[in-house]
C-alpha positions in Angstrom: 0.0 0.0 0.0 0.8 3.8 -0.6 1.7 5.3 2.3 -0.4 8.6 1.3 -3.3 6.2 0.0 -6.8 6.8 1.5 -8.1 3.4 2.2 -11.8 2.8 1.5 -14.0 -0.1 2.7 -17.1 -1.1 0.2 -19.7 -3.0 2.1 -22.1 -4.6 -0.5 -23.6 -7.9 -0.8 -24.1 -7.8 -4.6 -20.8 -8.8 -6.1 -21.2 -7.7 -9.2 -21.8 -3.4 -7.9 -19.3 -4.3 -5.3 -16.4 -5.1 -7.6 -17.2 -2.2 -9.9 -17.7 0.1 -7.2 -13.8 -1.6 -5.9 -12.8 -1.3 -9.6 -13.3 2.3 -9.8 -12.0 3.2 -6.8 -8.9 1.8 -7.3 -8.1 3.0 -10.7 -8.8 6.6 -8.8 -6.0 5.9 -6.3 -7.7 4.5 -3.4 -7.1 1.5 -1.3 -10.0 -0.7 -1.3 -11.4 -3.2 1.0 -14.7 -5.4 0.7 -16.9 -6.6 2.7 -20.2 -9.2 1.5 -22.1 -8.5 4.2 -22.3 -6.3 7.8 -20.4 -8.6 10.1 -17.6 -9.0 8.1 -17.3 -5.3 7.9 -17.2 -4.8 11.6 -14.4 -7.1 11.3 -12.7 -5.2 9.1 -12.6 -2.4 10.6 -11.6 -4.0 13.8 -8.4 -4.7 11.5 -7.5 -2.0 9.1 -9.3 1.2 10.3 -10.2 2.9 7.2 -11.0 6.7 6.1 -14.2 6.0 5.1 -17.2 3.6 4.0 -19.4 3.1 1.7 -22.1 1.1 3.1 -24.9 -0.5 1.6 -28.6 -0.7 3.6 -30.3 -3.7 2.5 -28.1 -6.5 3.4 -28.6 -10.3 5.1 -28.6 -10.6 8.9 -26.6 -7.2 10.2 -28.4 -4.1 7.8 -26.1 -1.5 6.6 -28.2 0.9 9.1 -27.2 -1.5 11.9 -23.9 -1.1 10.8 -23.9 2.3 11.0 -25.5 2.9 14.2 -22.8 0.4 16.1 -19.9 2.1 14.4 -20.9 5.9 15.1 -21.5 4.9 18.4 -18.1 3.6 19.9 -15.4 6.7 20.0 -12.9 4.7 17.8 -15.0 5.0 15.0 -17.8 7.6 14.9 -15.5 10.1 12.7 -15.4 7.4 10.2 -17.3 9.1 7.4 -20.0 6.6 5.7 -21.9 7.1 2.4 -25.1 5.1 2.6 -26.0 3.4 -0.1 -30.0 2.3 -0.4 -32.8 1.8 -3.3 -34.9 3.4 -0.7 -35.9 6.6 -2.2 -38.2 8.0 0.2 -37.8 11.1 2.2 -38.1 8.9 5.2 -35.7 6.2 4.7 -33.4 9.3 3.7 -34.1 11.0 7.0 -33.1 7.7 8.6 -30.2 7.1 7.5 -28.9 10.5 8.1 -30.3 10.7 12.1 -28.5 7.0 12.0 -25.3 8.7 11.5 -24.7 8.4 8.3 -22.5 11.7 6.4 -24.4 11.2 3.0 -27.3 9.0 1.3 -26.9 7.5 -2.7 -30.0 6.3 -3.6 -29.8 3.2 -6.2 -29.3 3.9 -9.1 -26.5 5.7 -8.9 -23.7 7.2 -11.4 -20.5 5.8 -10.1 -18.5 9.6 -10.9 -21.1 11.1 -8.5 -20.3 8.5 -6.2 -16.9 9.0 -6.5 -17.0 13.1 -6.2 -19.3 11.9 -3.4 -16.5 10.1 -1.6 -14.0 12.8 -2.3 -16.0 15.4 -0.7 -15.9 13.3 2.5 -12.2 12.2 2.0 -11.8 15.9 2.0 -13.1 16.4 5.5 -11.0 13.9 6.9 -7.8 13.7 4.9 -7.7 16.9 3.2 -4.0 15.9 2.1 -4.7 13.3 0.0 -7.0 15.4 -2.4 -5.0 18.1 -2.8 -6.3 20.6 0.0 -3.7 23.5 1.6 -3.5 23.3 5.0 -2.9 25.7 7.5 -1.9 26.0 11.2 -0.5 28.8 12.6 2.4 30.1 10.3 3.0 27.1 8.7 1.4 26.6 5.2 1.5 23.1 3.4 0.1 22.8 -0.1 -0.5 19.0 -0.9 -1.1 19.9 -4.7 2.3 21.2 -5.7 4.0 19.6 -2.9 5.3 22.5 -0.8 6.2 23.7 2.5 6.5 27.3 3.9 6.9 29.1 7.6 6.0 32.7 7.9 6.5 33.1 4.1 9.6 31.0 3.9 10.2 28.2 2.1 11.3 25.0 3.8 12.7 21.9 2.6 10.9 18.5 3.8 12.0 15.4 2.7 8.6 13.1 1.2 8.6 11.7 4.4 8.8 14.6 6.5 6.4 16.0 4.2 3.8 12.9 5.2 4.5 13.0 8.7 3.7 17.0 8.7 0.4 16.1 6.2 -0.5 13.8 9.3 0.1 16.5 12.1 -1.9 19.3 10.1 -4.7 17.5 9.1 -5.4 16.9 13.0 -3.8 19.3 15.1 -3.7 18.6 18.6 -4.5 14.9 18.1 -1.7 12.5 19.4 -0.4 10.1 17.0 1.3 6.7 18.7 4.7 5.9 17.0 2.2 3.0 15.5 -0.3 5.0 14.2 2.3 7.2 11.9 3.6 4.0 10.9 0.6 3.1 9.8 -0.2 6.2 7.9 3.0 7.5 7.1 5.4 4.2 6.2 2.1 1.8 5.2 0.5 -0.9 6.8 2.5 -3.5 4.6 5.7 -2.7 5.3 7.7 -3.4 8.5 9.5 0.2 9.8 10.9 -0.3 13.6 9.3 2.1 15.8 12.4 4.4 16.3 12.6 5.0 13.2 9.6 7.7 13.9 11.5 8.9 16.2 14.6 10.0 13.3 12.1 11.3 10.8 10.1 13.1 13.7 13.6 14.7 14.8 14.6 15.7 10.9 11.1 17.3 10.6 11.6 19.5 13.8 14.9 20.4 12.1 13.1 21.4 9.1 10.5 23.5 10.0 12.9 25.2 12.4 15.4 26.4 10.1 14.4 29.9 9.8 13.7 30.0 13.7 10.8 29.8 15.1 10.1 27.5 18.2 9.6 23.7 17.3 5.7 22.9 17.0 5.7 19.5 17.3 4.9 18.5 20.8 6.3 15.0 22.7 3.5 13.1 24.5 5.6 10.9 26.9 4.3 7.4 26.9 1.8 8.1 23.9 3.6 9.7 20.9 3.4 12.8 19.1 1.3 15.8 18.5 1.3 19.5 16.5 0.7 22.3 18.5 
């Protein structure tokens, strides 16, 4: 897996939509997961925490509103976005889903590029890096579309994994990341990076965005990991 790839988990019990939902996704640049039914993607996500869902409604056994209602209910989870995905048209069903917890509602059928701008605009929320947002936090200014770095006005040199590690930081300031979690997001979930090597890449990225002065942003949790601002 890409280290900057946004991971998406398709929850459908129709193989045939599923796979060409999967298909599409992936030739867009996302990392897919499937799921045939609602237990399995519980699972999942159990596993391999993705950045978003898209969850069908009328499945076997656990519904795809079930599904929602357990996973924006546990604190590990509920900022998950999740696109619902139902041949219910009716106001109601709508009104459902959405008071379930639910960030948007496709009725079936649906165009696949709407779904897809669909999914952006919720990928945007929650990892604004990956689809080529700026970000901002206090004088530091990182523009994921051309790949660049400044600090009050001045441009600063990052190396690409510096750059993901800062992408991490900014699109959740304040939130402590565990050595762990930044290998997950930053290095990839496939490949094997000892902890401390967080640690190097966490000092070189202080050193970076403190080399026209300024005090160092990124803040040491002991015991838990690391956090900006």
């Amino acid at each position: 897996m890409a280290a900057d790839q946004p991971t998406v988990l398709v929850v459908e019990d129709e193989l045939a939509q599923r796979e060409v939902l999967a298909y599409n996704l992936e030739a867009d640049g996302f990392r897919v997961l499937r799921a045939e039914h609602g237990e399995e993607a519980l699972l999942i996500v159990e596993e391999d925490m993705p950045d978003i869902i898209v969850l069908d409604w009328m499945m076997p056994n656990l519904s795809g509103i079930e599904v929602c209602r357990r996973l924006k209910t546990r604190t590990e989870t509920r900022n998950i976005p999740i696109i619902m995905l139902s041949a219910r048209s009716e106001e109601v069903d709508k009104v459902r889903g959405l008071e379930t917890g639910a960030d948007d509602y496709v009725v079936k059928p649906y165009s696949v590029i709407e779904l897809m701008a669909r999914v952006r605009t919720q990928l945007r929320r929650v990892r604004p890096s990956t689809v080529g947002v700026r970000l901002e936090f206090d004088d530091i200014i990182l523009d994921a579309e051309t790949h660049k770095v400044s600090r009050a006005e001045a441009p600063l040199k990052l190396g690409p994994t510096e750059f993901r590690l800062l992408s991490t930081f900014m699109e959740k300031p304040g939130r402590v990341w565990s050595r762990e979690q930044l290998l997950d997001r930053v290095w990839g979930r496939d490949i094997y990076v000892d902890t401390r090597t967080v640690d190097v890449h966490i000092g070189r990225l202080r050193k970076a965005l403190t080399q026209h002065g300024g005090s160092d942003p990124v803040r040491t949790v002991r015991g838990a990991g690391y956090a900006l601002g």
